[in-house]
N, C-alpha and C positions, 0 to 999 in steps of 0.2 A: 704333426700336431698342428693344429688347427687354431692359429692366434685371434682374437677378438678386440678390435679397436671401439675406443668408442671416439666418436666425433661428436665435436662441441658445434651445433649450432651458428653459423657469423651472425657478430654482434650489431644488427644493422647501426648505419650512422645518427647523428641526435638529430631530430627533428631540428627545423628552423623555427624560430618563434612562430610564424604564418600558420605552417605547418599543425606546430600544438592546439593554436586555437579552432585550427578546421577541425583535427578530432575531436575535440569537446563540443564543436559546435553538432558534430556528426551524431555521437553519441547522446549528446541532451537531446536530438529529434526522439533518437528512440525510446529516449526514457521520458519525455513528452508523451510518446503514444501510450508505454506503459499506465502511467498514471491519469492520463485523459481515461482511458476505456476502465479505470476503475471506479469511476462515477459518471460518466455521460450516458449509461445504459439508464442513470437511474431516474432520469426526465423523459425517457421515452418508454418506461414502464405502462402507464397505460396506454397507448399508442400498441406496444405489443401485443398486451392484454387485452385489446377488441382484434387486434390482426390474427394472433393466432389461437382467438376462443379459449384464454388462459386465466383462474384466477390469484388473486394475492401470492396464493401458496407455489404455485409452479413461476412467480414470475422472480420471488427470492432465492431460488434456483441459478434462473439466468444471470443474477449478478453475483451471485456468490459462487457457483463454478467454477467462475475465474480466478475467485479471489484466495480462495482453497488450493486448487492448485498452487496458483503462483505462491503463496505462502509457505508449501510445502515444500518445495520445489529450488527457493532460492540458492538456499548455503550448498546444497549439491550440484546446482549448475556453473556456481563459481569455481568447486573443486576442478567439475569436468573443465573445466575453459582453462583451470590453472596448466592442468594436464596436456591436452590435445590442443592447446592454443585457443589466443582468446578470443582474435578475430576469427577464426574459425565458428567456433559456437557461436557468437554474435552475429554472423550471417547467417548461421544455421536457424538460430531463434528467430532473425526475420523472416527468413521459409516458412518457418510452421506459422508466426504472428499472424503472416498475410495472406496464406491458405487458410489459415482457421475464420480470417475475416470472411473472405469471399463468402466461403458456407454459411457463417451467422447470417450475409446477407442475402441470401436465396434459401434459409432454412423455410420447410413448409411448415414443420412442426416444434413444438414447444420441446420436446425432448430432441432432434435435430441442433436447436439453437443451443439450450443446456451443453450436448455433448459437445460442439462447436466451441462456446465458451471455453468450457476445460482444457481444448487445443489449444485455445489465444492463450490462457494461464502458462501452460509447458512452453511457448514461447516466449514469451513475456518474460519469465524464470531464467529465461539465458541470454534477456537484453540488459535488464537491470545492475544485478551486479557485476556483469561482465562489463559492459560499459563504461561503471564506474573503476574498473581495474584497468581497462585501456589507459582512459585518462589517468587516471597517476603512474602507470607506466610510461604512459608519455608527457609527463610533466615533473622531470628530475630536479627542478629549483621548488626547496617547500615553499618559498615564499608566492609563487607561482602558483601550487598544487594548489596551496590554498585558497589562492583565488577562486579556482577553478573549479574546487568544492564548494566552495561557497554557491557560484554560480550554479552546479549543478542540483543544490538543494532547494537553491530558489526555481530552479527552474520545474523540478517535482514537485513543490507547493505551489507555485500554480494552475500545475496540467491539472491536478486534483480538483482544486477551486473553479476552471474554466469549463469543466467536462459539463456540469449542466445547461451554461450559456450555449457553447457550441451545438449540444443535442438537439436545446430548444428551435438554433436555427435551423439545424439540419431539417426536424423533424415536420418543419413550419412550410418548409421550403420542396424539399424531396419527398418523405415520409421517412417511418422510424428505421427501415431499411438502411438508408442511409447513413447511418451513424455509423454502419460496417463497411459497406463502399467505401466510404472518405479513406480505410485505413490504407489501402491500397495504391494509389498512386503515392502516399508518401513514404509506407513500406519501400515501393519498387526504388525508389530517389536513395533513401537510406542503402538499398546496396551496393547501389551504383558507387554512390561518393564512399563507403566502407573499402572498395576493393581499389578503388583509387587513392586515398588517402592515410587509412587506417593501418600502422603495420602492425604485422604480428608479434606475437609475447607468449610468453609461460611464464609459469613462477620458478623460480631457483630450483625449488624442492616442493613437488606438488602435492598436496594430502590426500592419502587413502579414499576412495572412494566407499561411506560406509553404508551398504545395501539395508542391511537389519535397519538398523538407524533410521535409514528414510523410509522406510517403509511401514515402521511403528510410528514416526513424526507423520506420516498423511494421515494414517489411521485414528491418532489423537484428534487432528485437527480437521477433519473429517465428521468423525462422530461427535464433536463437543460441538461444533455447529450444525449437523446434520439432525441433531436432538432439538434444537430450539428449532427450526423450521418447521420441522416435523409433528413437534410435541403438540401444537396447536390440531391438527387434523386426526392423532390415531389416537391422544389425549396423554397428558402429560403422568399420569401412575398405570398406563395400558401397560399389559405385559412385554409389547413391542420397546417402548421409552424404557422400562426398567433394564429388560435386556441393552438397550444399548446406551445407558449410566452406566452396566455392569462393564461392558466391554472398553469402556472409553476409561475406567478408571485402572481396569488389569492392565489396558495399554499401556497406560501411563507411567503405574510403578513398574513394568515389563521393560518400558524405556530406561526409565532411570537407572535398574538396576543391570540392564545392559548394558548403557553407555557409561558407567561409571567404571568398569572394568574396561572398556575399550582401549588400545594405545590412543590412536586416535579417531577421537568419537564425533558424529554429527554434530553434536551440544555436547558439551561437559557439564553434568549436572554438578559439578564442583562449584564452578564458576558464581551459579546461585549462592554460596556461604556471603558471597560480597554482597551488604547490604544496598550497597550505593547502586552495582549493576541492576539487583534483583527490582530495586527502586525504578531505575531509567526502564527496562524491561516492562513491567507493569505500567508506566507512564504512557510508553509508547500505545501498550494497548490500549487505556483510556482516551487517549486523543483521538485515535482511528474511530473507535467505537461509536463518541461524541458525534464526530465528522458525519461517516456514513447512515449512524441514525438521525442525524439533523436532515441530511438530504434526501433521504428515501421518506420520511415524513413530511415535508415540506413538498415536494411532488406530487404524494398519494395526496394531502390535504387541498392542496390548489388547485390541482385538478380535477379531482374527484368531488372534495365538499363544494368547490367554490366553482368549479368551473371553466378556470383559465386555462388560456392554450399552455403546451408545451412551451413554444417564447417565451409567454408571460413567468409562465413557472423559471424558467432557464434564468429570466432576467431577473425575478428576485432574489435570485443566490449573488448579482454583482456583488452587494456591498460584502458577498462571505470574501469573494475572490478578491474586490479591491484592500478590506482588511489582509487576507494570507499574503498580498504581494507588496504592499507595503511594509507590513511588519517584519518577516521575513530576513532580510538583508541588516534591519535593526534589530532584532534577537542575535544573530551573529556578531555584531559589533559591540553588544553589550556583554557579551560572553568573555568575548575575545579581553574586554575591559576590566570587567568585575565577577567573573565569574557566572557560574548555569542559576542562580540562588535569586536573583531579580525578574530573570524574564522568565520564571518555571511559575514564579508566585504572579508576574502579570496575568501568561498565561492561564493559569487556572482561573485566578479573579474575571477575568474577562468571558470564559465559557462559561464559569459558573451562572457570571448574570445573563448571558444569552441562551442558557435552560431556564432560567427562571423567570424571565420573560415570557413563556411560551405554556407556562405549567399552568394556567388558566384559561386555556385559549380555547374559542369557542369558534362556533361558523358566522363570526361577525367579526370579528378580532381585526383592528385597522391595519390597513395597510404599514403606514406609519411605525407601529410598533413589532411587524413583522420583520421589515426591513433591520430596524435596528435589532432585534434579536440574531440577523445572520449577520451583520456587522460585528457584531461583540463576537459571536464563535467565529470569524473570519480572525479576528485582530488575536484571538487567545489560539489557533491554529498557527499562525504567522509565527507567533511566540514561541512557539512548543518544539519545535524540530530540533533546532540548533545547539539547545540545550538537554535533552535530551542527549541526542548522538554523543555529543561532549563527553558527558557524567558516563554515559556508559564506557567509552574507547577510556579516558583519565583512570577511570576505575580498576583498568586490567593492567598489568606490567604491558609496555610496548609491543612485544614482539605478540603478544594478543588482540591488540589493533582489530586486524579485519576479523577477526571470529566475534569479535564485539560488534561492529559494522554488520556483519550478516546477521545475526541474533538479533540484533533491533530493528532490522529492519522485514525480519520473520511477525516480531511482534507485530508492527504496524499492520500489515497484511491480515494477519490472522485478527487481529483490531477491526479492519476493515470487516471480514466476511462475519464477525458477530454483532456487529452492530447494525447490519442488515438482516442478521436473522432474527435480532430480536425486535428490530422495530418491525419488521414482517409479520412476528408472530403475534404481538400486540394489535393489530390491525386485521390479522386473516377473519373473513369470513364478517366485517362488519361492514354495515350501509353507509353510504356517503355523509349521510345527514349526521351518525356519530363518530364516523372518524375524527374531529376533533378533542372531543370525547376522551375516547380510546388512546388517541396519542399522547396524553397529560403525562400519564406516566415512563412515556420515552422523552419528553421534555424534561420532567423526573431525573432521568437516567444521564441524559446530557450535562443538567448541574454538577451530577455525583462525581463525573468524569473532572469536571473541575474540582471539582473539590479534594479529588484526590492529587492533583497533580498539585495542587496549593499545599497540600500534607508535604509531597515528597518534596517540597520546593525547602522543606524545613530540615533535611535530613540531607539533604547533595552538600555537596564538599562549596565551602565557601573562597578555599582558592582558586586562584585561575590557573585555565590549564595548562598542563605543560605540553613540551615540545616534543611530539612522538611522530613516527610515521603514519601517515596518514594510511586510513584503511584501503586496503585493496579490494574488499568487496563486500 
């Protein structure tokens, strides 16, 4: 008879303080890169759009590829990393990050670059949350962890906020090429210092990989944005658009009534009964939304109506950026104080008036009050994160923690790729001279997003929160 051992893994030794802080430091580059490349493509939009003979319509493609995927993609590539170790995937997802660069940045064609995108997305998908599980696996003091997250949150509301500055120089400097080159020498650095510093981890008991699940989760979010981009060119009541309403709404209740039988399901649509989560969920979306349509507007307008270079464009987004990194670090402390209930209602107050700023804007509109329009949605983005994540993790018993951490931050993403396809569609196919015009009503849409988050700021739990483990991913 044939006996079967199983061996336990050695429990490597604890990191040294030095030690902790390098992997965080290791880990925020990559989740820097993440969140950089999910807005720096969007100041070098027209730069692509004369390089590769492309209009509006294929160039909301290239940024939303990315966004799509990686949206799709998150909460399954934390499972696998739980699985098969996390450094493992975390350098595997730098492979594909930095091979999918290279190609963006020699693609000849608009469909090359698209398909390219979608590869940075799947890697991107297993730097993100995996990342974020390194660090709290190596950060066993909460009061530490905490830090930690905190830093790492501020450090993803930045890359967001810098990625147009950055593009601008790049694109000023090199050409728009560049914005994909750069990723590369700091890919190669991240796996160096990964295999040097970073150890490996699993989770205890790793969750089910669920196939159906992710496959009906890309297919929803797939076609609910793949319809707004679209709808514009094959027309929005074509039998093509109906057809894929039809499909995107079978998927959906397909999902639900899938994953509600599952043991363990991608999403638990249970989870939704909680009004506080289904609140922070839906928050999450409207901020992304705000965001990405603020900046793909704000590029297609100055550039196009107005004329300014890619810099110039890059460098009117500072005051978004110097608002998100300012405010940032004081959403958290105010949280930590008084609860999500102040900074959700700053938050929203603050975007709401930097849409409504903008919701009369014409191809004269001063400088002056542009500025301050992406200041205010800078300073209500800054606001918005920390409270957010909060309401969502407080809302679930603990040991749901990280499926609330991966869920919101599914939202974000998927936030992200709709508010580029609707400020896309609102603009395909019009002349420079009414793009300002045209955009009113994505300035429109930007208040709404405040407004909503000033609603949910009325319904999140007024205590502070409690003491749970922090999410793993």
């Amino acid at each position: 008879m044939t006996t079967t051992t199983t061996t336990t893994p050695p429990v490597p030794p604890p990191l040294s303080a030095r030690g902790r802080w390098t992997v965080l430091a290791v880990c925020c580059l990559s989740m820097f890169l993440v969140g950089m490349d999910t807005t720096i493509v969007n100041v070098g939009l027209p730069a692509i759009g004369r390089g590769l003979d492309v209009g509006t319509h294929g160039l909301a493609w290239t940024v939303d590829a990315y966004t799509l995927v990686l949206a799709s993609l998150l909460i399954s590539s934390g499972a696998l990393a739980d699985r098969f170790g996390r450094r493992r995937v975390f350098r595997l997802g730098l492979v594909v990050f930095g091979a999918a660069s290279l190609v963006c940045a020699v693609a000849p064609s608009v469909g090359t670059l698209v398909a390219a995108r979608a590869v940075q997305g799947i890697g991107a998908s297993m730097l993100s949350p995996v990342a974020l599980a390194i660090v709290v696996n190596a950060m066993p003091n909460p009061k530490e962890r905490a830090q930690a997250i905190g830093i790492w949150a501020s450090v993803f509301g930045l890359s967001m906020a810098v990625g147009p500055v950055t593009g601008g120089f790049l694109i000023e400097a090199l050409g728009w090429r560049s914005m994909f080159w750069i990723n590369v020498p700091v890919v190669a650095a991240a796996l160096v210092l990964t295999a040097v510093f970073v150890p490996e981890s699993r989770a205890p008991r790793a969750q089910r990989l669920d196939l159906p699940g992710q496959a009906l989760l890309t297919l929803i979010i797939g076609l609910s944005v793949g319809v707004l981009i679209e709808g514009p060119r094959v027309g929005w009541t074509s039998p093509a658009a109906l057809t894929m309403y039809g499909f995107a709404v079978a998927a959906t209740l397909t999902f639900v009534r899938f994953e509600s039988r599952r043991p363990e399901p991608l999403i638990d649509p249970r989870l939704f009964r909680n009004p506080a989560f289904t609140g922070a969920v839906l928050a999450a979306v409207a901020v992304f939304v705000a965001l990405n349509a603020a900046l793909l507007l704000n590029t297609l307008y100055l550039q196009l109506a107005r004329g300014w270079t890619p810099l110039s464009a890059g460098l009117a987004t500072l005051p978004m950026a110097l608002g998100a990194t300012v405010c940032a670090p004081l959403s958290g402390r105010l949280v930590g104080r008084v609860g999500p209930r102040l900074p959700l209602a700053l938050a929203g107050g603050f975007i709401t008036a930097g849409g409504l700023c903008l919701t009369g804007l014409t191809q004269r509109t001063s400088a002056p009050l542009l500025l301050l329009a992406y200041l205010l949605i800078g300073i209500g983005f800054g606001f918005a994160n920390a409270p957010i994540t909060t309401t969502a993790v407080n809302s679930l018993p603990a040991a749901r923690a990280g499926v609330a951490g991966g869920i919101t931050s599914t939202a974000r993403q998927f936030g992200a790729a709709l508010g580029i396809a609707i400020a896309g569609a609102l603009v395909t196919a019009t002349a420079p001279t009414e793009l300002a015009h045209a955009s009113r009503p994505g300035w429109a849409l930007v208040a709404a997003c405040g407004v909503l988050l000033f609603l949910f700021s009325h319904v999140s739990r007024r205590t502070k929160p409690t003491t749970r483990s922090a999410p793993a991913r």
